[in-house]
N, C-alpha and C positions, 0 to 999 in steps of 0.2 A: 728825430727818433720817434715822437708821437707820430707822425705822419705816416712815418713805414710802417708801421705796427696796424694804423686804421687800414691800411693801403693792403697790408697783406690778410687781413681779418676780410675784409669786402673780398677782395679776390679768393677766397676760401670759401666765401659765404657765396659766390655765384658760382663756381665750380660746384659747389653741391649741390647747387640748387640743380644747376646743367646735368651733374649727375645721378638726379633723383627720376629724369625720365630716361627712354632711348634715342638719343639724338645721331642720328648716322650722318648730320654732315660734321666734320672733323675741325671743319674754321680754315681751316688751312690751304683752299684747294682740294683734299681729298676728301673720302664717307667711307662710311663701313659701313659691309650686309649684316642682319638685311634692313633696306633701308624702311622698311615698317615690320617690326619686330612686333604684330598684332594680328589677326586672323582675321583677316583678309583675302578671302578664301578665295582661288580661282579668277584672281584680277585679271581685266582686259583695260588696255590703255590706249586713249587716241588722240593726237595731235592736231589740234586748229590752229594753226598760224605760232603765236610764242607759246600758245597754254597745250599744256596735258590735265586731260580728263580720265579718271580710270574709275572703275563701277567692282563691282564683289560680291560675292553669294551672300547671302543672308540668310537661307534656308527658310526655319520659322520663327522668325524674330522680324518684328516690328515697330517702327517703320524697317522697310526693304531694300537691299541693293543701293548703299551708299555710294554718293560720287563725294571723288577726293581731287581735288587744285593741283597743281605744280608748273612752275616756270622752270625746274633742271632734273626733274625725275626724281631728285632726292631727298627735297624737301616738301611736303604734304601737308594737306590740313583739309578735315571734312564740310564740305559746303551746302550737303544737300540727299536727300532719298530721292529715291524713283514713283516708290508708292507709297502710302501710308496703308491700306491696305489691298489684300488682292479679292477681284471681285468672286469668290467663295465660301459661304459660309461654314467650311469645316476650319479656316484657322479662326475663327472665333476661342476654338481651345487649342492647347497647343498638341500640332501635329511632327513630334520629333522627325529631324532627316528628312522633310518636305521641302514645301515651299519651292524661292526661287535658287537655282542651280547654274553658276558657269555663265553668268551675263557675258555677251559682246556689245561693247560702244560704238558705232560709226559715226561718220558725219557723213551727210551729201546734200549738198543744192539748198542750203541753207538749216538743213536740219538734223538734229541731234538723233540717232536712235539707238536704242540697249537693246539687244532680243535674249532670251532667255526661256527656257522650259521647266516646269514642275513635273516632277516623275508619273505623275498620273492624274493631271490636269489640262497637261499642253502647251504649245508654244504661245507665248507673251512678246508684242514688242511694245515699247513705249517709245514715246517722241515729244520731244522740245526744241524752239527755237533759240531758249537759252538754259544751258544744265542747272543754274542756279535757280529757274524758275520753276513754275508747275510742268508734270510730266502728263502727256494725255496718255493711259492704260490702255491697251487693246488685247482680248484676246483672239490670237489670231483660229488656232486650231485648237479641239476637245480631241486629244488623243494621249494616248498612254504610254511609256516607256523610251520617251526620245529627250535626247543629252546634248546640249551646250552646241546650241545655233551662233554662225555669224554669218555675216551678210556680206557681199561684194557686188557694188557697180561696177560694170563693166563699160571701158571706154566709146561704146557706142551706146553708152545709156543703159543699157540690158540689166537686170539684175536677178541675183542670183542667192540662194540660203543652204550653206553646207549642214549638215548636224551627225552625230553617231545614236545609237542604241544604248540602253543601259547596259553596266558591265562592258561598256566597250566594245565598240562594232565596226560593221564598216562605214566607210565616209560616204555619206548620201547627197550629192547635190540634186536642188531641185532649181528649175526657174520662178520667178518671184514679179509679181508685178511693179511697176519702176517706183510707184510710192511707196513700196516697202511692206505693203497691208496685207496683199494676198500670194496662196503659193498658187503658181499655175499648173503644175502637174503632180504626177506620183511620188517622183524624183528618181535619179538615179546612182547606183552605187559605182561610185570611180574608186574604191581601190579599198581591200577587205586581204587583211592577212594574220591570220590568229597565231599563226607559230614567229612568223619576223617583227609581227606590232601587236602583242597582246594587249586588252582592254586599249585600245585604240578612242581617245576620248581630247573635250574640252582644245573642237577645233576653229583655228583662226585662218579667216582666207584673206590672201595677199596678189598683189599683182607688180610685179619686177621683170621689167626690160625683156617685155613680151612672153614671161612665161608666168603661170597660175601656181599659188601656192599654197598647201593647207600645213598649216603648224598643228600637229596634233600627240601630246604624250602619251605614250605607250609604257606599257609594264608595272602601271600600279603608283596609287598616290607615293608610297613610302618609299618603295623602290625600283621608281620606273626610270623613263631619259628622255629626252626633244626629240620628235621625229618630223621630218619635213617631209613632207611629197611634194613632187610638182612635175609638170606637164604642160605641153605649149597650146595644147585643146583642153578648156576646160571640165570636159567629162573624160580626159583623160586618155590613154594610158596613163598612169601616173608611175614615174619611179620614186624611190624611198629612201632617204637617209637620216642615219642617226646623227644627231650634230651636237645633242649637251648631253653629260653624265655626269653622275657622282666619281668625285675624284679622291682623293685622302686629307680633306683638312673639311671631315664630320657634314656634310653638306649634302643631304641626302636625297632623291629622289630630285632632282634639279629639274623641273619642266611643268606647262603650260604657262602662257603668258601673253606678252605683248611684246612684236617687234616696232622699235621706234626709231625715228631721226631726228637730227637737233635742226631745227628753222632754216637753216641755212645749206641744211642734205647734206653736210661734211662727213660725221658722223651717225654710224649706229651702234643702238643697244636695245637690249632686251631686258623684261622685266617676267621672273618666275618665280613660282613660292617653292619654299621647302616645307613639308610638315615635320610638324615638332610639336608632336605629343598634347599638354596641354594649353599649347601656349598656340594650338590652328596650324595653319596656312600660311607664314609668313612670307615678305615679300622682298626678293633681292633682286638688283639688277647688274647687271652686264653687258662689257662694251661685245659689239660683234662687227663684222666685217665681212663682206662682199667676197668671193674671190673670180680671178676673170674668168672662171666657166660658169658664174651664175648659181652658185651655193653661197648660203651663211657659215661661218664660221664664228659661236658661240664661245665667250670665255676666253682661257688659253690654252692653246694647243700647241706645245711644245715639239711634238713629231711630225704636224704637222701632216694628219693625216684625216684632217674635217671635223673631229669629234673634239669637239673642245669640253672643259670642265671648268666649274665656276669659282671665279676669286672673293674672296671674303672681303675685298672691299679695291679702292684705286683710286687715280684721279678719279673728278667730279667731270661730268660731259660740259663741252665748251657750248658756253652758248653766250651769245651779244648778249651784254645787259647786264650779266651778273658780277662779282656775285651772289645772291639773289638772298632776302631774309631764312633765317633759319624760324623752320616751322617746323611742328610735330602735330600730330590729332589731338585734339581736345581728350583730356582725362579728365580733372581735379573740376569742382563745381559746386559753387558758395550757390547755387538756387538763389540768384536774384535779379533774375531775370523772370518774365512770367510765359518765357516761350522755356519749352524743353532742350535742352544743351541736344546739340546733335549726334554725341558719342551715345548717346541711351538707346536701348531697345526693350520692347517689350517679348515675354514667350507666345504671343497671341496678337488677334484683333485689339485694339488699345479700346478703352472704353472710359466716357469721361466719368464713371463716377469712382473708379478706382483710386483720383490722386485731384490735386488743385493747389499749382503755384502763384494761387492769387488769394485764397482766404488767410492765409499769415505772409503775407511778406518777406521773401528773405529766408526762405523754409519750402522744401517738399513736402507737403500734406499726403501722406499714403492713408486710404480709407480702410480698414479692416476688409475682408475681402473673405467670402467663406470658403474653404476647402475639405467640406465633410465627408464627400464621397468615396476618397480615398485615405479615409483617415489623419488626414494634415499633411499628405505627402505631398510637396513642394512640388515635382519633379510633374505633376497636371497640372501646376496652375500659372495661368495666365499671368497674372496681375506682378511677376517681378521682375523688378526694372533693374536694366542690367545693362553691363558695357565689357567691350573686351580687354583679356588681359594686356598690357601696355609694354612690355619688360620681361627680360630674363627672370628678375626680383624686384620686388617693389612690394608696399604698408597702403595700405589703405583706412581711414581714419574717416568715422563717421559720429554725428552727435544725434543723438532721438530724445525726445524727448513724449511720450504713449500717453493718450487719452483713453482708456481701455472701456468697454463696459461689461464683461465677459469673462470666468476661468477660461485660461487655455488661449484666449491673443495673443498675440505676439507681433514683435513689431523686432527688426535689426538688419541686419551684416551677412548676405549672402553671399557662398561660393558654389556655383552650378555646374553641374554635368553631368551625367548616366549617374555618378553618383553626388552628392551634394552635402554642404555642410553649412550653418551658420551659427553666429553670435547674434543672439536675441533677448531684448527684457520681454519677460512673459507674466502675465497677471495669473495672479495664484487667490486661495482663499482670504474672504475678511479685508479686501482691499490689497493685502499684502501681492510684493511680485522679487520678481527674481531675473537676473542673466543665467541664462544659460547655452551651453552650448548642444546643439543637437545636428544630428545624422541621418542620412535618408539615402535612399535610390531607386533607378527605375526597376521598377518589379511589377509586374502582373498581378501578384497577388495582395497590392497597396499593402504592402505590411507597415503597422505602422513606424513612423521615424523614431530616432530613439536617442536618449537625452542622456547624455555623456559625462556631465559635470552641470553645476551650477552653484549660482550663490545667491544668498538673501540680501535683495538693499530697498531701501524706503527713498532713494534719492528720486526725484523728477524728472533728472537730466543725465543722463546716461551716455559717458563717450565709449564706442565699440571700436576697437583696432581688429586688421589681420593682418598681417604678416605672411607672404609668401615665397615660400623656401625652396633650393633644393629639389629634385628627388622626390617632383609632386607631393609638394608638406606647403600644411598654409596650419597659423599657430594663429590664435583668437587670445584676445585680452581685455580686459574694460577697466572705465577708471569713472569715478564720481565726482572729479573736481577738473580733468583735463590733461593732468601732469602726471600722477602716479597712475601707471598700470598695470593690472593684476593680469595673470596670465590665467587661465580657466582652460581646464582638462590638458590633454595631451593631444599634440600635432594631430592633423584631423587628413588622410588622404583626400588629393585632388586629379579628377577623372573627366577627360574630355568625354565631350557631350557627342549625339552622333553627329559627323562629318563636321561637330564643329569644335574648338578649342570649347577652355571652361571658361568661366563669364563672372565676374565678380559685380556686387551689388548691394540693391537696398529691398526690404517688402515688409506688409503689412499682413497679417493673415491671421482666419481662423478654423480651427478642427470643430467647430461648434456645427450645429444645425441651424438652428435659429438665427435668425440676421441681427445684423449689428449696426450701429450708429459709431462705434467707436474709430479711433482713426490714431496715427503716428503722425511728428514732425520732425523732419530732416532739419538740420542746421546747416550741413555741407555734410561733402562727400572728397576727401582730399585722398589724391594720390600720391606718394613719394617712393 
């Protein structure tokens, strides 16, 4: 009787535990979409031998362009960036809806490359001979207004760089010198059609059983669909078909991605995000299928008339070896390590005197950090560190304990995006301080943030909870001993940031003028 009783307690106690992040493999053989419920913006995935490698916009958040693991597409875990940072100095502060856009991954001839463009910076590639290692940065071109490069070898060596325009353009191929560095011409446009493929964007090139393929979504992040071209000369004519759409089970805007096969070429599938509001870019896959005139067939297609629509989840793709450990991205982080957890990003250039996981051990050290210019409004400043959201729903639970030396510090529990909200202890008069919760957004006219509730405590150690709900609501709480928590103000809205979900976190800061010595320590950062 004791035995069952411990027996069914343990199995309750890891069932919750399983249920406290998003696991899409099922245990069983099957997953459910999407299989990275995290914004993971505009992934591209490429296959060497058993592994997939896949990379992701980062915009302006640093480090850049995360690459993520996989031995069966469904299960994931982050391994590495592309850059720490890029070689200009305007992201030294943060430049919202910049950065990098739309990475593609290849492999050839022993080496790794991403290319990707900044909306008014230029094309970037980077190369390594192992994704876990250092990436060498290059930029290739200083030019303005061009969208989401990929590359293709061509079986006589030749190589090649498709890209669009912003807003959606035509598809441009250029030729490309064979190491991948330089473009050799103007390039030219193989195939432009505003009324059959509007915003024409975030193109993958393919090569299958002697014809040229450009996967490219058309009709808009939220509610666009897959479009393929292909043609048996690579500059085309090109013709055009739709092959994914939104079908009726909520799954909206189904396209750009990566077409893949399982090691052994049995199998294909595809992998594309849906946006969903604050929660990004998320990432589902799908099996797809060849048919014998040399189209894909994406999803299920019931009538069987090319245009497939995507399933919420299926078997898991076969593949020798498995079935392979269940993994998820890094969330939750005790800081005890003296490297940074590879889920974090910064809004900016990182700069080392902003933080230090080596002066307290076992603790985030966030240094006060000034933001006078805009009145304390969050939403310029660099210095907060932050990761994506992980979950439909999910608490986040963090400990601080502020060394202040300044009214008006503050140190806590950030949720970001166009608009923004946190739980923070803030030093007030006479030594005295207080949590409180405050509100802020991007506004031109830095108005200042504005403080919504609080309360007065003398404790040291200070736990901050959020709680995020529903119906873009995240509820703030804190407790002084770790077990009872006080709920503080009313639900606070939560508001994607530009082209990226909202970002939950930790920061240090001050509305002051004058500099600070003062600084915050993290104890962890847990996710449930």
């Amino acid at each position: 009787m004791k035995k069952t009783l411990i027996t069914l307690m343990l199995t309750s106690l890891l069932s919750s535990a399983a249920s406290a992040q998003w696991v899409p493999d099922l245990g069983d053989g099957t997953y459910k979409n999407p299989v990275l419920h995290a914004d993971y913006a505009d992934a591209d995935v490429t296959r060497v031998g058993d592994d997939y490698w896949m990379v992701a916009s980062s915009f302006t958040h640093f480090p850049g362009i995360p690459v993520l693991h996989s031995k069966d597409m469904v299960n994931w875990e982050i391994v590495n960036h592309i850059y720490q940072r890029l070689p200009l100095g305007k992201y030294d502060r943060p430049v919202h809806g910049e950065g990098s856009w739309a990475p593609a991954i290849r492999y050839h001839d022993g080496m790794y490359y991403v290319y990707f463009c900044t909306p008014w910076d230029g094309l970037f590639v980077a190369r390594a001979t192992d994704p876990r290692g250092e990436w060498e940065l290059t930029q290739m071109l200083s030019v303005d207004k061009w969208e989401d490069p990929c590359p293709l070898w061509d079986d006589d060596g030749q190589a090649y760089l498709v890209h669009s325009i912003h807003r959606g353009g035509p598809a441009i191929v250029h030729r490309m010198s064979p190491d991948g560095l330089r473009l050799l011409d103007e390039g030219t446009v193989v195939y432009h059609d505003a009324k059959a493929n509007p915003v024409l964007e975030g193109m993958k090139f393919e090569k299958h059983n002697g014809w040229y393929y450009i996967f490219a979504p058309a009709g808009g992040v939220s509610k666009g669909w897959q479009t393929v071209l292909r043609s048996r000369d690579i500059y085309g004519p090109y013709e055009a078909r739709r092959v994914l759409q939104a079908g009726d089970n909520g799954i909206n805007g189904p396209h750009q991605g990566a077409l893949l096969s399982t090691p052994d070429g049995n199998e294909w599938w595809f992998m594309h995000f849906q946006s969903k509001g604050v929660h990004g870019r998320v990432i589902h896959l799908q099996p797809a299928r060849w048919t014998e005139d040399d189209w894909i067939v994406i999803g299920e297609d019931p009538d069987g008339d090319g245009i497939g629509t995507p399933l919420t989840g299926g078997v898991k793709p076969s593949i020798a070896g498995g079935p392979f450990e269940i993994k998820i991205p890094a969330t939750s982080d005790e800081f005890d390590s003296d490297k940074k957890g590879l889920q974090w990003q910064w809004m900016a250039h990182e700069r080392p005197e902003w933080y230090s996981l080596t002066e307290r051990p076992g603790w985030m050290r966030l240094y006060v950090e000034q933001c006078p210019s805009e009145k304390g409004n969050l939403y310029y400043a660099g210095n907060l560190y932050l990761q994506k959201f992980p979950a439909p729903e999910f608490t986040v639970t963090t400990v601080v304990e502020p060394s202040f030396e300044a009214v008006g510090e503050r140190a806590g529990l950030l949720t970001m995006g166009d608009e923004y909200s946190y739980i923070a202890v803030v030093a007030g008069e006479n030594g005295k301080q207080r949590v409180a919760v405050v509100t802020g957004k991007n506004d031109k006219l830095a108005v200042t943030p504005r403080e919504r509730a609080s309360a007065e405590t003398d404790a040291s150690k200070v736990w901050l909870r959020c709680e995020y709900l529903p119906d873009d609501l995240c509820r703030y709480s804190y407790s002084t001993d770790g077990e009872t928590f006080t709920p503080l103000g009313k639900p606070c809205h939560v508001a994607q940031g530009t082209w990226v979900g909202a970002k939950t976190g930790i920061f240090a800061s001050s509305p002051n003028v004058v500099p600070s010595h003062g600084y915050a320590d993290f104890d962890r950062f847990i996710v449930e």
